[in-house]
Every structure is written in C-alpha cells, then in structure tokens.
C-alpha positions in Angstrom: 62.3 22.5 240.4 60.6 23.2 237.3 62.4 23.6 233.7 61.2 27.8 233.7 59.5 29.9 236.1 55.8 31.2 235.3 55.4 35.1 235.8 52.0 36.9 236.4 52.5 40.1 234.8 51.1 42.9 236.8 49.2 46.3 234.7 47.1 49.1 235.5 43.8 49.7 233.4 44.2 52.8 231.6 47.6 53.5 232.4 49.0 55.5 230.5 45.5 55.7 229.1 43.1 53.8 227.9 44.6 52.7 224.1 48.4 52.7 226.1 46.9 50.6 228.3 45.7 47.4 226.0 49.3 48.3 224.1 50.7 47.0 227.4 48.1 44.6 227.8 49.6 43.2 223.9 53.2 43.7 225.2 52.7 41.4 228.3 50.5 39.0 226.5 53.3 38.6 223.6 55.6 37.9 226.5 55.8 34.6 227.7 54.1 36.0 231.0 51.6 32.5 232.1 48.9 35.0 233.8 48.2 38.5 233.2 46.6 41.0 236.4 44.4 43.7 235.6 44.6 46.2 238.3 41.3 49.1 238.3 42.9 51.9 239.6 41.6 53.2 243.6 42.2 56.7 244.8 42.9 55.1 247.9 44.9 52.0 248.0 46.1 50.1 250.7 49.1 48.6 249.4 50.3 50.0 246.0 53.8 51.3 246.5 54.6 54.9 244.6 54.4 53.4 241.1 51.8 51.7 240.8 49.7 54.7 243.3 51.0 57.1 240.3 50.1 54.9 237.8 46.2 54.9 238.8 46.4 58.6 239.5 47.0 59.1 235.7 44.5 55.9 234.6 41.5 58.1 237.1 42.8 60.9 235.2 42.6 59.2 231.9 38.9 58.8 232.3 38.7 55.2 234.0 35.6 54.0 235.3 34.6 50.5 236.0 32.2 49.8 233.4 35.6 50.9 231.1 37.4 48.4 233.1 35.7 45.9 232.3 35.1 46.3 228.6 38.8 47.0 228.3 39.3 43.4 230.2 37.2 42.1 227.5 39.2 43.5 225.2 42.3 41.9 226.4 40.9 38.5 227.0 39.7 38.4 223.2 43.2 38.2 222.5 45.7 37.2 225.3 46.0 33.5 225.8 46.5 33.9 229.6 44.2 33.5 232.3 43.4 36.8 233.8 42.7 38.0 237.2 41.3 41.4 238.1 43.0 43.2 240.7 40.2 45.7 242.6 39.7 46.9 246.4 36.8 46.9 248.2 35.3 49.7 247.4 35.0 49.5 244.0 33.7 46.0 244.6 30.9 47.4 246.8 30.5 50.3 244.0 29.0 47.6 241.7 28.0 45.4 244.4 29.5 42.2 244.8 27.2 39.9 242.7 27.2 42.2 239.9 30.7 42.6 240.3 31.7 39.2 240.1 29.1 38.5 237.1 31.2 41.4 235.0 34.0 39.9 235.7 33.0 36.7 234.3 31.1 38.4 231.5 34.3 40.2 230.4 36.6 36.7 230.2 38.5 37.0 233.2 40.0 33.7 235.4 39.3 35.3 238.9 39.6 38.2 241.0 42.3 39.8 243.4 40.6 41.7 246.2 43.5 42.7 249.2 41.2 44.5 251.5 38.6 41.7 251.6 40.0 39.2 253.2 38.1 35.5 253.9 36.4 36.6 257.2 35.3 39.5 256.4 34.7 39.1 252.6 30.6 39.7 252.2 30.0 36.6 250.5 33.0 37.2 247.6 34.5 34.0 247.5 31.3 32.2 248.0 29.8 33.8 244.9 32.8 33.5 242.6 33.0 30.0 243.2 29.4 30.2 241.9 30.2 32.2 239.0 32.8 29.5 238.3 36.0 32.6 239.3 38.9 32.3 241.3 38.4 34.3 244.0 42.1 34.7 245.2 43.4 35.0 248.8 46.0 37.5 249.8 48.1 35.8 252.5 51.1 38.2 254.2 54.0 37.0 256.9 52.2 38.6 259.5 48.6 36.5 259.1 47.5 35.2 262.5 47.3 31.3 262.6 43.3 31.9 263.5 43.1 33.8 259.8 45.3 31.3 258.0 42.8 28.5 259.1 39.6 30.6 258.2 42.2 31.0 254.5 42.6 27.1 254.7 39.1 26.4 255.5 37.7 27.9 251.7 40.1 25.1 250.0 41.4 27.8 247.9 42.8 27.1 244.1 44.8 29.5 244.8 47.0 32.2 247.1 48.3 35.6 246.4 51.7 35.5 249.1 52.9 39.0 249.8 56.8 38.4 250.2 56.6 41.0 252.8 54.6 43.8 254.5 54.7 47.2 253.8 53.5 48.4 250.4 54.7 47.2 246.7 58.0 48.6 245.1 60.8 48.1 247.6 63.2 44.7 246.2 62.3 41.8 248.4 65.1 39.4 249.3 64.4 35.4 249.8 65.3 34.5 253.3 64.5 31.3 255.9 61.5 33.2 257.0 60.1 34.0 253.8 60.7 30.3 252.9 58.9 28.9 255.4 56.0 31.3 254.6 55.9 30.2 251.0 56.1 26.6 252.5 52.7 27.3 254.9 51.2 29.0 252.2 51.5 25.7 249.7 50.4 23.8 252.7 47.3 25.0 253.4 45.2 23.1 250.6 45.7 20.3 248.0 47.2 21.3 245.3 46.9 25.1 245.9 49.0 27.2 243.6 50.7 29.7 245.0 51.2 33.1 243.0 54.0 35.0 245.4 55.0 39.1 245.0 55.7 41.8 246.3 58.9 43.8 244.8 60.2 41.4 242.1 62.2 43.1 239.3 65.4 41.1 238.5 66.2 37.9 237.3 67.8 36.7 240.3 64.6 37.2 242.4 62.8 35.3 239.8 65.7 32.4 240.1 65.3 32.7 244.1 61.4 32.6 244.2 60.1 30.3 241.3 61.0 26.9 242.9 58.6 27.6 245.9 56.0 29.2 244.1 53.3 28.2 241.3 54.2 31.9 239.3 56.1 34.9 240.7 54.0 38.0 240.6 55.6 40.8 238.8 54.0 44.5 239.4 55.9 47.8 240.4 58.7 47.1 237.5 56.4 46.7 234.6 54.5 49.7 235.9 57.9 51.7 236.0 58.3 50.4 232.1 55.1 51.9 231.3 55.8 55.0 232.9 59.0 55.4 231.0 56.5 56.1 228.1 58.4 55.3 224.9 56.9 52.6 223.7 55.3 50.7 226.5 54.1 47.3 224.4 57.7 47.0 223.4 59.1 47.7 227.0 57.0 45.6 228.8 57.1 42.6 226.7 61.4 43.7 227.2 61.2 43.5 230.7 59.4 40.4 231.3 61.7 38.2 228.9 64.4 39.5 230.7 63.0 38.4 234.1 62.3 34.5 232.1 66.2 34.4 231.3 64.7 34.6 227.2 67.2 37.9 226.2 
C-alpha cells in the first residue's frame, strides 16, 4: 500500500466558461491532484452522469469549440505540472479526424487521450497513431467487458487503463466490493506494469481509502464538477475538495 493515494482530477473545458474554466484548471493544478483530465464537452455523451452532462451544456453554451479546447489545454499545460489527458468522444474525434486530432493533442502538451466510445476494436487506427505521436492512448475497461474484448485490450500492451468502477453513467457513489476487487485485479493484470487509473462516482475520502491500494490513481469527476457548479469561487473550491479527498485538511 502506498504512503498516499494519487488522484486524477476530472474538469470540463469551459465550464463555467472559458476564463472559469483555466481558474479550475489553477485550482486542481495547485492541488496535490498527480494527473489532471480535460474533458471537451459532447452534446451527446454516453456516460456523463447529470453533472458533468450540465456542465458541457453550459461550456457549448460558453462558446466551446475544439480548436478552443485545445489552446485552452495549452494553456493549462504551460502551467500545471501534471500530465494531462484529454477526455473526448468519438465524434469530436472524427470532427478533426483522428490524425489531426491526436497531432493537437500533442501540439497543445497533453500526456494522452481518453476516448470511451472508441474502444480497441473498433478504434480507427487511435491507439496505433497515438503511440506514434508518442500519447497515451487510454483504454476504458468496465465490469461487464467480454473476456474476447479484454484480450483485444491486453493485446495493445497498454501503459495504461481507465476502470469504470461500475456501469451505468458517472455521479452515483460507487462502493468497493469482491467483485469490483477482482475487476481492478484483471485490469492490473492484463499488461506489465500497466497503471491503472479507476472511477466512476468517487467523492469522499473513504472511497479514496477503499480504492487507492488497487489502483495506480483514483479518478475523481462528478464532485469536482459539482464544486464548479456551486460557482463561488471555483479555483478555491476545487483545489478544497480534492485536498480533502488526499486526507491534506
């Protein structure tokens, strides 16, 4: 068991707008978080909870765009001292196209990319091309994965997995039980030294206690977001919550 857990902070670009958003982007970077994720809002996501789904409505609202994104992940990275992933669904991936996506991505400083709906098998060349581009592309990895999937998952030799605690959609508190356990255990299993990043409703302490033994970092989304949208001082709140979670306050 390690001395402290690692925490990859979770933020929506241009939530509450653009300047509130690299506030929070300071907040979370001023933290003690290890990695920071850059989510570019979707009108139609797949597994954003009611949070985070608000949360983009008002960052599309705000003006968001993807060439925006991008500079404002520049932005960030000119500062933060965390690697950063960029969280994105397939669409806007196939917006840009893939190779120019992945080439912004490295232009603008960030570690890798997060892509839910594009999984290994069905991925048009993504993680092939990152590695290329010298990115983590990141695997998502949920409970209900078919063993023929996990071994197409195994078969990249990822650096890393993104383990959804559970199914469903973000938000809801997740609770550590022998199943989830032996999930985080195949996940870490599946490739030498693999670091496993594992989410999916984390918002207390005791989660964070629970999880961090079995995983690399614990992923923490839907209860930063909620900071944000409490809208008093977002940087302040943010940077709060998440030294809370590391037992620092």
């Amino acid at each position: 068991m390690r001395g402290s857990p690692r925490i990859m902070a979770h933020m929506v670009a241009f939530s509450p707008d653009r300047a509130g958003s690299l506030e929070v982007a300071r907040g979370l970077a001023e933290s003690g978080s290890a990695y920071l994720e850059v989510q570019f809002p979707f009108s139609d996501p797949t597994a954003d909870g009611p949070d985070i789904q608000r949360a983009c409505g008002k960052a599309l609202e705000a003006g968001f765009t993807l060439s925006e994104g991008f500079r404002l992940v520049a932005e960030i990275c000119a500062f933060a001292r965390q690697p950063l992933f960029i969280m994105s669904y397939a669409n806007l991936v196939f917006t840009r196209g893939v190779e120019k996506f992945l080439g912004a991505c490295r232009e603008a400083g960030a570690r890798g990319v997060i892509v839910p709906d594009l999984p290994p098998d069905y991925d048009e060349g993504l993680f092939t091309m990152a590695s290329a581009f010298g990115l983590v592309a990141m695997p998502v990895m949920s409970p209900t994965m078919k063993e023929k999937r996990l071994a197409r998952i195994a078969a990249l030799k990822p650096a890393c997995i993104y383990a959804t605690l559970r199914t469903g959609t973000t938000g809801p508190s997740t609770t550590l039980n022998e199943e989830g356990r032996a999930f985080l255990a195949r996940c870490a299993s599946l490739s030498p030294g693999v670091k496993v990043f594992g989410g999916f409703g984390i918002s207390t302490r005791e989660q964070v206690r629970a999880f961090e033994p079995l995983v690399h970092a614990v992923v923490v989304g839907s209860a930063l977001v909620r900071e944000v949208a409490r809208g008093a001082d977002p940087r302040r709140a943010v940077r709060a919550k998440v030294e809370e979670l590391l037992g620092a306050k």
